[in-house]
C-alpha positions as CSV (number, residue, x, y, z in Angstrom):
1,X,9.9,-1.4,-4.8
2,X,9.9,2.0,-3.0
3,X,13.9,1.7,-3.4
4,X,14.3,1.3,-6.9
5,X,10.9,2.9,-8.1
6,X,11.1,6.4,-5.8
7,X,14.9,6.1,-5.1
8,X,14.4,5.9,-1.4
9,X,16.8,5.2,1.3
10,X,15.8,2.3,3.8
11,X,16.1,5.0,6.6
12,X,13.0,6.9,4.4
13,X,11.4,3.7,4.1
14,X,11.1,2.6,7.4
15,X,9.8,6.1,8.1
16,X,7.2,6.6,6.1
17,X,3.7,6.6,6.6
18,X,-0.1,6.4,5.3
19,X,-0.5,9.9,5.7
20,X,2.3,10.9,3.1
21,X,0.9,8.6,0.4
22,X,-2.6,9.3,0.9
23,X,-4.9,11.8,-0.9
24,X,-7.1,14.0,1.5
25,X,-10.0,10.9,0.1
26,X,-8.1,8.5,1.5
27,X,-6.7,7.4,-1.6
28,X,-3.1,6.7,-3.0
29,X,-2.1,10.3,-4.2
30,X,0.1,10.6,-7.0
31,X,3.4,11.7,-5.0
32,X,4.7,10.7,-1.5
33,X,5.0,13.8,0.4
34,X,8.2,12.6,2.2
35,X,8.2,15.0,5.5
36,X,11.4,16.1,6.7
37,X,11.6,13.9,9.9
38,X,11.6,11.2,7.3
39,X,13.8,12.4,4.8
40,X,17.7,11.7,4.8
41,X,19.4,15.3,5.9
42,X,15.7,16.5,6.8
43,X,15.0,17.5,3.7
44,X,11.7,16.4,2.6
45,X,10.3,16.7,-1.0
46,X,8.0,15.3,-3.2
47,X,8.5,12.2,-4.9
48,X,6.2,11.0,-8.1
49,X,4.6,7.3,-8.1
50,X,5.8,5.0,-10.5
51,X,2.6,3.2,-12.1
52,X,3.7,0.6,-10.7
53,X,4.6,1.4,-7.4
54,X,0.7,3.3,-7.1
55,X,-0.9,-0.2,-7.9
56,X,1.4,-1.6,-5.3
57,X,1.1,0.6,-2.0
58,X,-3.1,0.2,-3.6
59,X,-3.2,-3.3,-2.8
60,X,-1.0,-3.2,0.3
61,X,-3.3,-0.4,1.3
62,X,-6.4,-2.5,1.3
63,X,-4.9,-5.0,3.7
64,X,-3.2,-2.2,6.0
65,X,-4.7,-1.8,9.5
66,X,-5.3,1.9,8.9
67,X,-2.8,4.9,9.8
68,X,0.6,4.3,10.6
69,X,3.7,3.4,9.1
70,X,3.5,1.6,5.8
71,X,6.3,-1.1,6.4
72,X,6.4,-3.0,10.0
């Protein structure tokens, strides 16, 4: 989903953690904030949630051992 819905490499995807989804509340925010040592060519940006993607990293958030990365 975070390929097709926020047109994300696999290299981005198996970078990416809590902290660039999260709000400062904890909760999901409304963009990933894709840092450059994730990003392909280390150039990071912001990338909008899909609705559908949100409700997803929301329920794989609830069962997520806390900070990290978001795919293991």
């Amino acid at each position: 989903m975070l390929s097709i819905k926020a047109c994300l490499s696999a290299k981005e995807i198996a970078n990416i953690t809590w902290e660039m989804v999260l709000d400062p509340r904890g909760g999901i925010a409304p963009a990933i904030e894709l840092h450059d040592c994730a990003a392909k060519k280390r150039s990071g940006r912001l990338i909008p949630l899909h609705k559908d993607l949100r409700l997803a990293l929301s329920r794989l958030r609830r069962h997520s051992q806390g900070g990290g990365p978001i795919i293991l």
